[in-house]
N, C-alpha and C positions, 0 to 999 in steps of 0.2 A: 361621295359627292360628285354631280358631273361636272366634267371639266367644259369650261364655254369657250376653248380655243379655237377657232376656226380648222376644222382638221384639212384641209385641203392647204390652205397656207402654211400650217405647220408643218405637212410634210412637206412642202415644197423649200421650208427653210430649213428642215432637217436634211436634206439632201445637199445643200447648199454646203450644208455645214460636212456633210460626211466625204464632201468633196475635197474641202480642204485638209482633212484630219491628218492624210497623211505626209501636206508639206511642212504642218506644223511637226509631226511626229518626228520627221526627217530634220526642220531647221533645230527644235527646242530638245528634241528626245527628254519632253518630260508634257506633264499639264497644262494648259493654259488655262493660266488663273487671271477670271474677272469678279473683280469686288462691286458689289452695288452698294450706291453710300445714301440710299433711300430708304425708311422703313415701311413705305408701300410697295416698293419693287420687291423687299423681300417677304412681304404676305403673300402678292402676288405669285410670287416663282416658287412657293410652297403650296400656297392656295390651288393652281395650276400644274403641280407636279414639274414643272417646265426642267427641275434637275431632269429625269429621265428622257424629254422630247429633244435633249442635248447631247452631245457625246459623252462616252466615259471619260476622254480625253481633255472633257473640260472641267476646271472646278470652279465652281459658284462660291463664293464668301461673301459672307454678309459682314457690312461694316458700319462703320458708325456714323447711322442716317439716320438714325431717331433722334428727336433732338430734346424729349426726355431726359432719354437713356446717357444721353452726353452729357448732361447737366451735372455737375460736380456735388457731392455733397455736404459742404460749404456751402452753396448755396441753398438747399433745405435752412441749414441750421441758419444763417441770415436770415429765409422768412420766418423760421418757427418763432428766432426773437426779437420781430416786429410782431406776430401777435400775442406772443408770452407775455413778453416784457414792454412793449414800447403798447403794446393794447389796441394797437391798430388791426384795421380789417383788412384782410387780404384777399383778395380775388386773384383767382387760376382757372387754370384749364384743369377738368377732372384729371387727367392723366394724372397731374404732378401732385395728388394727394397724399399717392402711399409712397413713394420715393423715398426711401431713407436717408435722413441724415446722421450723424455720428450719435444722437442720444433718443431716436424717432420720429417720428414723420409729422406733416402737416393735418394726417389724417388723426394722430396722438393730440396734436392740438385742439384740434375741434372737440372731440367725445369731452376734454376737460373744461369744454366751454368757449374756446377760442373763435374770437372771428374771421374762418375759414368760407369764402362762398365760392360756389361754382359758376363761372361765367361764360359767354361763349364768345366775347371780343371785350378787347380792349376800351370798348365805347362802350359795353355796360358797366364797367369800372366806373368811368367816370360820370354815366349818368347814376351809379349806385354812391358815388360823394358826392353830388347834386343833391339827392336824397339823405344823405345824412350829412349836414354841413355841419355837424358839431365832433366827428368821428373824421380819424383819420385812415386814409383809404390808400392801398399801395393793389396796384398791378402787378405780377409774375411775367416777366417779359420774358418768354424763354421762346428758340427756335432758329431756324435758320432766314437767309434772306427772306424767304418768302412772308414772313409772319412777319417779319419787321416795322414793312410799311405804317401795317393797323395801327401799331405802338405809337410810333410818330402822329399818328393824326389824333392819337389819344389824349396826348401831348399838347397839339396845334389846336386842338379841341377846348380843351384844360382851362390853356394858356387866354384862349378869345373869350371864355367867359368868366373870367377871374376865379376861378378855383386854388384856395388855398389849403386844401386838405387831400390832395390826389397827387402822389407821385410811381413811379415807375423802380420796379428793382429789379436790375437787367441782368441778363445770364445767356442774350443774341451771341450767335456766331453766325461766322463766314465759311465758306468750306474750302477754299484755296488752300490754308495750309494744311488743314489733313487731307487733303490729295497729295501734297506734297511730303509730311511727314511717313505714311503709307506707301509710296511709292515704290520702294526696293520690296514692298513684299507680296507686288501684285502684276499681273502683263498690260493690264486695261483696266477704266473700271465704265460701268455703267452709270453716266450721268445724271443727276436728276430733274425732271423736264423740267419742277414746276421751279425749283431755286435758278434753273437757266431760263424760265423765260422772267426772270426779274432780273439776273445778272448780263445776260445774251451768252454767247459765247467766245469772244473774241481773246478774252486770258486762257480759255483752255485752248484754243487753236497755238495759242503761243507756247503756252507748256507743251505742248506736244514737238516745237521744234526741238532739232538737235541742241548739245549746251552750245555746239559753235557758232550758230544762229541765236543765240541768247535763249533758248527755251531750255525745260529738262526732259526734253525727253519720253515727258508722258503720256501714254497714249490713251484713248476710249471714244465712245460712244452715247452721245444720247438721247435718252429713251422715253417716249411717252409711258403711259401705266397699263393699259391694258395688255395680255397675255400676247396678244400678236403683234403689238408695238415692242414689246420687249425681247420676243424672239426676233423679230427684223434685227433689231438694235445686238442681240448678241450675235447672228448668224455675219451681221458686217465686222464683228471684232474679228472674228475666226476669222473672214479672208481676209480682213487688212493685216489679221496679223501673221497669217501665212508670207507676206511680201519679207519680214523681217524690218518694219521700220517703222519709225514711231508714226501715229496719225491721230487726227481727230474728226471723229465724221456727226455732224447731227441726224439723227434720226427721228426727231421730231417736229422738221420744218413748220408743220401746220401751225406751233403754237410759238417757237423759240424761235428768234432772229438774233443774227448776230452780238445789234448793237442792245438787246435787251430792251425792258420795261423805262425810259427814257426817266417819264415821270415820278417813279416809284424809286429809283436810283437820286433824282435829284430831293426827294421828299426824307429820302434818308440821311443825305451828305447834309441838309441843313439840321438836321437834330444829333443826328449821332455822329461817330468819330470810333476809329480804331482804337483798340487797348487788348490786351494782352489777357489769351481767356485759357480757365483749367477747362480740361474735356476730362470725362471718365473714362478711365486706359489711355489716358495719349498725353497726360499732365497739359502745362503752360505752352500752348502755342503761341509764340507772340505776332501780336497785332490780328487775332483769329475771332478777336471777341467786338461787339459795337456797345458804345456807351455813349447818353446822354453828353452834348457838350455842352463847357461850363457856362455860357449863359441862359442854360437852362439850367442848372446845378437845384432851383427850388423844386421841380419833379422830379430828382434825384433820389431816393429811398436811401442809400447806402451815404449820401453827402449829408440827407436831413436829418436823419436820425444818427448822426455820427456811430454806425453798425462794427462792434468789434469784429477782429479778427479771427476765421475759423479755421482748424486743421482738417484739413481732407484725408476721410477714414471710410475704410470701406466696410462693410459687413462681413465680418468673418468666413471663410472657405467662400465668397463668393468672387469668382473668377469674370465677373463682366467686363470689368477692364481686359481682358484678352480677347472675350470675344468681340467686343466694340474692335479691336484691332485686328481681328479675323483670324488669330493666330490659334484658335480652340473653336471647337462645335460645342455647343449647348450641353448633349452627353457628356461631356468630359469633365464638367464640371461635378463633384460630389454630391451636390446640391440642391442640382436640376431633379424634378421630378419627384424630388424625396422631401426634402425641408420645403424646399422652395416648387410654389404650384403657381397658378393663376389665383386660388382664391387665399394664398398664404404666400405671397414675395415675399422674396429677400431679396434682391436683386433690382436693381432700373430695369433691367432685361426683359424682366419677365412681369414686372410693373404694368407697362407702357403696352398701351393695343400695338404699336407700332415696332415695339424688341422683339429680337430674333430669336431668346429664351419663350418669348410668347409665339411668334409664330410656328417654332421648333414643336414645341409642348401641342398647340392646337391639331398639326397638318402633320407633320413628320410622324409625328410618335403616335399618331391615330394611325398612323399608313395612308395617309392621303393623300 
């Protein structure tokens, strides 16, 4: 495959980088590890070979930025039994068909008849219960900030034309606290541009301060998607982090301001509300999850169908939860490559165009 890196700017940030290797080598006497918590930065930085245009000195981990692959499953089995049981039709994103739940997918429902459709926003949702006013119709709200918004206006949408058969079954996160729970097992991570140009950046600048200045400490960079935005974005982690001190630099001015998407921040505060969400591999982060608040409680899914309680089971020998926490490469799993393919998951991982068992399988394991 060719690579479409800019090869003049890539050596020029490769040099940048071989510049600092050895104050890191001298302050760390070990790797500098940056986790990217994007599942487009990690297509990218396989797609682009960009492991090797970096030092050996540094390690790339891929962490948990797909927001798929994060999705608990619990939440499968909640939608399976809105359309098992409760006979409602549910709309999703293709991603989240084969996703396993603890007794099989959304992809199981459909082939037995279930009304599963594939949709490509939140607004066909609701013009597809327009269209069947007698049929009850739930959205998959899964993602991080960035996807949120659409949800909300699916909602505000809903709501202004008296729709009483369309609600919402949320499974949004935030990414704050897995930066935060993460933290001790990474030097930096690489930001992702498009959740900061909705959030800005003004809480990561603060986590980055010392604890004595009320921050913790964390440091990183962030990064636009293309292969030369993302080597900029890594070659300033290596010299900021040659200094020895926590920092946060944006690297994506062009698209990300501080104070963020103003509008898209206040579109959210009036519908949803914090609460406490499961991630895959990282359990119950509290206050990590957004949900509907209660004077919206009738597009509720999980309030209107009074939805029982699931246990969170994972698929047997399937180790995703470690990699979602960067603590395993995709090989290391028994799994990988063997039981579990692209055209035969087991795994979120390797489900989702955007899991790093997917990109792993695609780019790594071809040699690309």
């Amino acid at each position: 495959m060719e690579k479409i890196v800019n090869k003049t700017l890539a050596a020029k940030i490769k040099k940048q980088v071989e510049q600092a290797e050895k104050v890191i080598e001298d302050y760390r006497g070990k790797k500098l590890r940056v986790m990217e918590v994007c599942g487009t930065h990690t297509h990218e930085i396989f797609r682009q070979d960009i492991g090797r245009l970096v030092s050996s000195k540094i390690n790339l981990i891929a962490g948990p930025g797909c927001p798929v692959c994060v999705t608990g499953g619990s939440f499968i089995d909640e939608a399976r039994f809105l359309v098992d049981e409760v006979k409602a039709a549910v709309c999703t994103f293709g991603d989240l068909l084969r996703v396993p739940g603890s007794g099989g997918s959304l992809d199981d429902s459909r082939s037995r008849g279930g009304a599963v459709n594939i949709v490509y926003s939140p607004l066909d949702a609701v013009t597809y219960a327009r269209e069947h006013p007698h049929q009850q119709v739930v959205f998959l709200s899964v993602g991080f900030e960035t996807t949120v918004p659409s949800a909300c206006l699916a909602v505000k949408q809903a709501a202004a034309i008296g729709l009483k058969n369309f609600s919402l079954l949320t499974a949004n996160k935030t990414m704050d606290e897995a930066y935060k729970s993460l933290a001790t097992a990474v030097d930096a991570y690489l930001y992702p541009g498009h959740v900061c140009a909705i959030t800005g950046t003004n809480k990561l600048a603060e986590m980055a301060n010392p604890p004595a200045e009320g921050g913790m400490g964390i440091s990183g960079a962030v990064a636009g998607f293309k292969a030369e935005e993302i080597m900029l974005a890594l070659a300033t982690i290596v010299k900021k982090s040659a200094a020895g001190e926590p920092f946060f630099v944006n690297c994506y001015p062009r698209v990300v301001r501080p104070e963020g998407n103003i509008a898209a921040q206040k579109l959210i505060a009036e519908y949803m509300e914090p609460c406490d969400s499961i991630w895959r591999g990282l359990g119950n982060l509290p206050g990590s999850g957004l949900k509907l608040r209660a004077e919206f409680a009738a597009f509720d899914a999980a309030e209107k169908f009074s939805l029982p309680s699931f246990v969170e089971k994972m698929p047997p020998g399937c180790r995703c939860g470690e990699i979602l926490q960067g603590a395993i490469e995709p090989p290391k799993c028994k799994l990988f490559g063997n039981v579990c393919t692209p055209l035969r998951p087991v795994g979120a991982c390797m489900v989702s165009s955007e899991g790093t068992c997917a990109a792993y399988y695609k780019f790594a394991r071809e040699g690309q």
